[in-house]
Backbone as a ProteinNet text record, in pm:
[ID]
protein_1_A
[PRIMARY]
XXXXXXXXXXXXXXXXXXXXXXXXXXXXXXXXXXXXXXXXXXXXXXXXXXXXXXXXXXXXXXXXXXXXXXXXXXXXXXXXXXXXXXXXXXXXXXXXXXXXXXXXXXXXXXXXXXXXXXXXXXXXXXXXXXXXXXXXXXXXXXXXXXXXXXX
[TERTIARY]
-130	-139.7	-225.6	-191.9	-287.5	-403.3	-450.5	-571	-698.6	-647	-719.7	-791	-714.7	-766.5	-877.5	-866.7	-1011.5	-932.9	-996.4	-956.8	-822.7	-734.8	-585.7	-575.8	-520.2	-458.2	-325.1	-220.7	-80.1	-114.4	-24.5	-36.2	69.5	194.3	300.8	451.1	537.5	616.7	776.4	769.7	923.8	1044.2	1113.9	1263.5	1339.3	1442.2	1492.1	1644.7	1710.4	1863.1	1899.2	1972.3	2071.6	2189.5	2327.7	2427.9	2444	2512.4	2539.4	2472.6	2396.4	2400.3	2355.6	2288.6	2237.6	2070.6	1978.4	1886.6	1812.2	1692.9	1611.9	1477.5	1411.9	1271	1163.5	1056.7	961.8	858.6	785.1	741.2	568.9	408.7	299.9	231.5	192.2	72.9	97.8	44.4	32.2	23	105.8	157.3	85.8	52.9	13	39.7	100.9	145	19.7	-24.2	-89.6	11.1	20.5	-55.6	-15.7	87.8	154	65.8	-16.3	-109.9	-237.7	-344	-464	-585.4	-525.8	-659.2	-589.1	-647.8	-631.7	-728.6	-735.4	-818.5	-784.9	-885	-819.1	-912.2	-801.8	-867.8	-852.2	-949.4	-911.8	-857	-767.7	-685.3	-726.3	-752.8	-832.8	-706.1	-613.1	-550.5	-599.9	-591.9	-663.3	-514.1	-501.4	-405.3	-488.9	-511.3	-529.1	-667.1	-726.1	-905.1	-942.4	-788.4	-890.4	-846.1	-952.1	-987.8	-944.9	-848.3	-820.5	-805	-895.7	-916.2	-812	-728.1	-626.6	-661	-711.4	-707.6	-573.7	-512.4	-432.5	-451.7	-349.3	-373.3	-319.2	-434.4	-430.3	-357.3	-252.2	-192.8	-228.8	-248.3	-275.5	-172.3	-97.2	18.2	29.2	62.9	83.3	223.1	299.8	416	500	635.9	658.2	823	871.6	1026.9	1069.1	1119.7	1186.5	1290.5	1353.4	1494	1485.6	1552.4	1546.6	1660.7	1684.4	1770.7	1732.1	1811.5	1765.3	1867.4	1838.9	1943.4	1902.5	2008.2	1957.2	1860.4	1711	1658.3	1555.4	1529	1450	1357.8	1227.1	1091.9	1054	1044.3	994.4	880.3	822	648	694.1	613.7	604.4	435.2	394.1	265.1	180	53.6	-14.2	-0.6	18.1	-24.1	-181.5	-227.9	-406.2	-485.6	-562.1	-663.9	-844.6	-902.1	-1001.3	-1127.4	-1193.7	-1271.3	-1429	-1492.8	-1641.9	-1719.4	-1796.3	-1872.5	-2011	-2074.1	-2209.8	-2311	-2384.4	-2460.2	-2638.1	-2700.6	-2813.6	-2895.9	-3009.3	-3071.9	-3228.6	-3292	-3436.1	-3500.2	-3635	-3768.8	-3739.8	-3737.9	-3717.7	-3833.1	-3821.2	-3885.1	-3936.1	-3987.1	-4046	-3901.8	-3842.6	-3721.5	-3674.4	-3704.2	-3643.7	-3759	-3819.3	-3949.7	-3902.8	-3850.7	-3787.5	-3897.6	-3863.6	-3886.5	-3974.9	-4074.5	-4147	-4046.4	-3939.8	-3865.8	-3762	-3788.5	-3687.3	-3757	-3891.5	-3964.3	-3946.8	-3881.4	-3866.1	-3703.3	-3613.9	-3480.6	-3424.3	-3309.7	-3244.6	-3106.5	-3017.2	-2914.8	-2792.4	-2783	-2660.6	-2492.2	-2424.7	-2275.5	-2253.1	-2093.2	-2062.8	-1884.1	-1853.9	-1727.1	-1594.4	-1520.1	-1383.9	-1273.6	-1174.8	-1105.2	-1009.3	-849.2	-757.3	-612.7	-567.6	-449.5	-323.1	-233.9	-113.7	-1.9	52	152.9	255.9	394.8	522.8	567.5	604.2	657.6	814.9	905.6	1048.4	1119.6	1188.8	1277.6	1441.9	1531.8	1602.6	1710.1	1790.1	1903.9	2015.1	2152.3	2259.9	2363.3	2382.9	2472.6	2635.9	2764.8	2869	2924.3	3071.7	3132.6	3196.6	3188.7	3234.7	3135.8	2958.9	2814	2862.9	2895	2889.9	2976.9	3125.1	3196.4	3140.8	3052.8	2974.1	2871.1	2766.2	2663.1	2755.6	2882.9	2932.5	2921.9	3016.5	3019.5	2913.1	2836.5	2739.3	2653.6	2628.6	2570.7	2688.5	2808.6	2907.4	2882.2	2877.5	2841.6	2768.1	2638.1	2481.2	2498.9	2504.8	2546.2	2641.5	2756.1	2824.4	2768.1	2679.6	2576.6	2488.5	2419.9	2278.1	2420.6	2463.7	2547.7	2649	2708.7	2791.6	2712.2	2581	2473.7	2447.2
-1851.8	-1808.1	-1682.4	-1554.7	-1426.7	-1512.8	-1576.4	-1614.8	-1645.6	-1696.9	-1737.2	-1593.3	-1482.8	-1367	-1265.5	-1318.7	-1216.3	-1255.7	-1180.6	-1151.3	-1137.7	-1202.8	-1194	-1174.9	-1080.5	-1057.7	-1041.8	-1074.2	-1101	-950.6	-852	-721	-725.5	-768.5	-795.7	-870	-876.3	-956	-911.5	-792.9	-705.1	-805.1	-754.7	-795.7	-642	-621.8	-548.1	-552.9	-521.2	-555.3	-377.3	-419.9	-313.6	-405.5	-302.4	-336.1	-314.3	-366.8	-396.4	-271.5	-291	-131.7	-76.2	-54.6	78.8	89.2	207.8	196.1	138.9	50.9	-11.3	53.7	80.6	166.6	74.6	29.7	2.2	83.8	152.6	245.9	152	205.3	144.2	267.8	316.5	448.5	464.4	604.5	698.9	831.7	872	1028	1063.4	1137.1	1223.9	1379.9	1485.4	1574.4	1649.4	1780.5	1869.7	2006.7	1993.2	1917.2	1832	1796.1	1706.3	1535.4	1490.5	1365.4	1421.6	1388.9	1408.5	1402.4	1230.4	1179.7	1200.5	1315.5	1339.5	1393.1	1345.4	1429.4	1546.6	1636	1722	1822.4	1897.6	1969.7	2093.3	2158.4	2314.5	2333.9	2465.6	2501.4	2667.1	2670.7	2823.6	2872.4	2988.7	3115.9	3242.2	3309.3	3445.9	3553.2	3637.3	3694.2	3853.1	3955.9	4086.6	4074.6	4013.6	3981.1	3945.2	3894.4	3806.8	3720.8	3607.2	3469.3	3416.4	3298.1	3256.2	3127.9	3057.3	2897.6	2870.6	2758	2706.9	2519.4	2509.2	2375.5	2262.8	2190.5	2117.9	1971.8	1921.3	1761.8	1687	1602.7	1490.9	1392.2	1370.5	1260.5	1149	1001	952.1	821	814.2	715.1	668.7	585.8	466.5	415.2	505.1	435.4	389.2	315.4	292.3	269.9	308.9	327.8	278.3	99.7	65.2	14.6	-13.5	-41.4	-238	-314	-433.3	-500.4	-606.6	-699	-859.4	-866.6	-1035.3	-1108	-1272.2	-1353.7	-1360.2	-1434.1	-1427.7	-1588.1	-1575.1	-1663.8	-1640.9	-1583.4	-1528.4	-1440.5	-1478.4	-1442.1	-1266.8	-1158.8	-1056.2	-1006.1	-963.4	-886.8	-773.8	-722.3	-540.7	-488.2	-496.9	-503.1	-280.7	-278.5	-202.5	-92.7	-69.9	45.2	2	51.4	54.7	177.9	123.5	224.6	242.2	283.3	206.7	340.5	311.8	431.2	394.6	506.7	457.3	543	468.4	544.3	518.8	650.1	680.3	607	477.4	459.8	446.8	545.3	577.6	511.6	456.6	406.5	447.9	519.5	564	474.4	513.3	490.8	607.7	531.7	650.7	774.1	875.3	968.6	1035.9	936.1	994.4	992.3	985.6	965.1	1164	1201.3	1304.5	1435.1	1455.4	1488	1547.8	1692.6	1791.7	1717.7	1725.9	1649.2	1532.4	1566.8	1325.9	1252.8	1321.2	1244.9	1114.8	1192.3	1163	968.4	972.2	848.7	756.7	784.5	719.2	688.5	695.8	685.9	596.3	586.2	462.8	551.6	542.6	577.3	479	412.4	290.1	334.6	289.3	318.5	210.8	193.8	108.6	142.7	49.7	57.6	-56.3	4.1	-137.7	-109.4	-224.5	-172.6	-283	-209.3	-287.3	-215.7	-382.7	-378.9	-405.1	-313.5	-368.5	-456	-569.7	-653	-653.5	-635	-645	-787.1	-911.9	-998	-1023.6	-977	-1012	-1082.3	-1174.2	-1302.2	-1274	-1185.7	-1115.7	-1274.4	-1214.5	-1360.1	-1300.7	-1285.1	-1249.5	-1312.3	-1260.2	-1285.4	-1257.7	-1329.8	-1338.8	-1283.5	-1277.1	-1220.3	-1322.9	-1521.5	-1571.7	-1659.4	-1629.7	-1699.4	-1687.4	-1589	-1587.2	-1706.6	-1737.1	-1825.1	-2002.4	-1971.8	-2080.6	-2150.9	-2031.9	-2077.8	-2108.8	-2035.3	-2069.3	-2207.7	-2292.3	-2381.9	-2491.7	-2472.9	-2557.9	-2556.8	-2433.7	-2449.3	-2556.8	-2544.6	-2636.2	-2737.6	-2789.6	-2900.6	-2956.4	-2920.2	-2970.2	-2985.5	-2864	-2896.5	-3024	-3038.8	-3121.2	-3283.5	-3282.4	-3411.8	-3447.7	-3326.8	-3349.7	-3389.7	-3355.1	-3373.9	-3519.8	-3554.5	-3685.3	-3797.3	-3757.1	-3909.1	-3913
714.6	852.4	863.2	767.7	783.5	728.1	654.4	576.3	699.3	808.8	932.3	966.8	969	1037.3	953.8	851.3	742.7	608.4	554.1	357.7	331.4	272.3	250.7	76.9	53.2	-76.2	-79.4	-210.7	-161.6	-290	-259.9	-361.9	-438.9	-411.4	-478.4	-401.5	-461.1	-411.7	-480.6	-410.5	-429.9	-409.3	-445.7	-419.1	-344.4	-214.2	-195	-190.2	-221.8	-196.6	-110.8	-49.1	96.7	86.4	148	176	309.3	401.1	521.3	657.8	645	769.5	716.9	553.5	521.5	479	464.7	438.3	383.6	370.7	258.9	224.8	154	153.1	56.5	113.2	36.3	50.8	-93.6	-48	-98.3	-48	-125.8	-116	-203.4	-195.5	-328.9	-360.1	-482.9	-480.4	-576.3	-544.3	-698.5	-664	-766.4	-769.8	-850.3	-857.3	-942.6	-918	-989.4	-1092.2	-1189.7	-1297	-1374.4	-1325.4	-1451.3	-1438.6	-1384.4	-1375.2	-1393.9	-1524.8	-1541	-1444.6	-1397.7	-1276	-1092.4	-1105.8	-966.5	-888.5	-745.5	-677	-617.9	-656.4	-642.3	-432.6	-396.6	-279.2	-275.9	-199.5	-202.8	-105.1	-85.7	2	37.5	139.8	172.1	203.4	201	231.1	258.5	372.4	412.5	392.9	309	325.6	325.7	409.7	413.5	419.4	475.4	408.2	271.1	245.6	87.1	107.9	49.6	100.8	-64.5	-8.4	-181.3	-205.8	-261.3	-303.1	-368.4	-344.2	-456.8	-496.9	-597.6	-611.8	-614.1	-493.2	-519.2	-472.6	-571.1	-552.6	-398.6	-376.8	-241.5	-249.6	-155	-198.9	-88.1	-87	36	25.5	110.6	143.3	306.2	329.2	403.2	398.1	490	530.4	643.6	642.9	778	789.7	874.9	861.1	1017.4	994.3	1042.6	1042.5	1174.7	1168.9	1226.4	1144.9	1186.8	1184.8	1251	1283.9	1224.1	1171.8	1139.1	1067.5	1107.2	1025.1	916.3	858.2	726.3	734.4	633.7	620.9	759.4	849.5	922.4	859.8	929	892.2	973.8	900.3	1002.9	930.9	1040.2	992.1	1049.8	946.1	963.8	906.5	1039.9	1047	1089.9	1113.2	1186.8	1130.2	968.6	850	805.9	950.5	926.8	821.4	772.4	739.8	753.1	790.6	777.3	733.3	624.8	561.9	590.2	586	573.6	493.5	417.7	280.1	369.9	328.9	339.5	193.3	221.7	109.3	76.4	-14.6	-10.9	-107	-58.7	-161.3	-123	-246	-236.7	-350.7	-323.2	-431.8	-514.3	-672.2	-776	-743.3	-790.4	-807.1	-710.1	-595.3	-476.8	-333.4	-353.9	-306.7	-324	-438.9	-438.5	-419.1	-365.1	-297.8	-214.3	-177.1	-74.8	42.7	175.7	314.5	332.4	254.7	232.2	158.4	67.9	-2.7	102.4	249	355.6	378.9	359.5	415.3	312.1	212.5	67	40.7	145.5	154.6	269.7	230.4	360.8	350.5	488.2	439.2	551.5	463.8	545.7	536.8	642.2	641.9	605.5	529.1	504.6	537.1	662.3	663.7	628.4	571.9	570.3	597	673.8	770.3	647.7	627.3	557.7	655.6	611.3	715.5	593.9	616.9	488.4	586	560.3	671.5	562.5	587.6	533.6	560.9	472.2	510	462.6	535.9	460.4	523.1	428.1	425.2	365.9	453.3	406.3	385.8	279.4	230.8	223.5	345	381	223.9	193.5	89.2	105.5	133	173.9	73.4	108.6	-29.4	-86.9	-23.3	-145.5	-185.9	-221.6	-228.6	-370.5	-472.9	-575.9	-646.8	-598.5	-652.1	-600.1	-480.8	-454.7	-511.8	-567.3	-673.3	-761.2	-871.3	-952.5	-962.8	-867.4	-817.3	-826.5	-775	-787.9	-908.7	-974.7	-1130	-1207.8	-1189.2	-1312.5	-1274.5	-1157.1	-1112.5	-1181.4	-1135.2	-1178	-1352.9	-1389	-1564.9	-1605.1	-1516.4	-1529.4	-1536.6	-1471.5	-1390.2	-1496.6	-1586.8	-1703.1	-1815	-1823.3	-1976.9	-1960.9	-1874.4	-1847.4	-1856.7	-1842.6	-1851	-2002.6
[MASK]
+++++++++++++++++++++++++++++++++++++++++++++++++++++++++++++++++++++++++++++++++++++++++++++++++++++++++++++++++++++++++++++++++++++++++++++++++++++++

């Protein structure tokens, strides 16, 4: 069904378990802490304290999240959609050498945007679990075993 609307990638396929009424959290981003993670990007942070101006390099974190509250039967389909992002890279392509030619270098260059717009959609299929499902599967696994082995 999303496949109709552009490029579909499935990113993973969690499992969540909650008990009756209480919170569930799926989280998708990346945290990175300075310094304990090597590859990070890193940003500066200007502070003016007394007229001194003071650079601090710390790490960017960029996440995408969404905290709702839902209702559903069990075996009901919900989307949890509209964690947009959409970035655009500046991309340059010159003639070697004359490309880098302080102001004719300018007639020897192109400079194209390139934007992409990604949409993250939540699909959950929550499965109400009773308090007597467990002695029920029981149930039906002895069964079935019962069925391969009597033949």
């Amino acid at each position: 069904m999303l496949e109709t609307q552009g490029d579909l990638q499935m990113l993973s396929n969690p499992r969540v378990t909650a008990t009756n009424n209480q919170k569930a959290v799926i989280k998708v981003g990346q945290d990175e802490y300075y310094p304990s993670v090597t590859e990070t990007e890193e940003q500066l942070k200007v502070i003016t304290l007394d007229d001194q101006r003071f650079e601090l390099p710390l790490a960017q974190s960029n996440i995408r999240e969404s905290d709702t509250v839902i209702r559903a039967q069990s075996g009901e389909i919900v989307v949890i959609g509209g964690l947009m992002q959409t970035t655009t890279e500046d991309e340059e392509s010159k003639t070697p050498i004359l490309g880098d030619v302080p102001i004719l270098g300018n007639l020897f260059k192109s400079i194209s945007k390139r934007q992409e717009k990604k949409e993250l959609v939540i699909l959950i299929k929550p499965t109400v679990v009773m308090p007597d499902a467990w002695k029920k599967q029981q149930a039906h696994s002895r069964a079935l075993l019962n069925t391969w082995y009597e033949n």
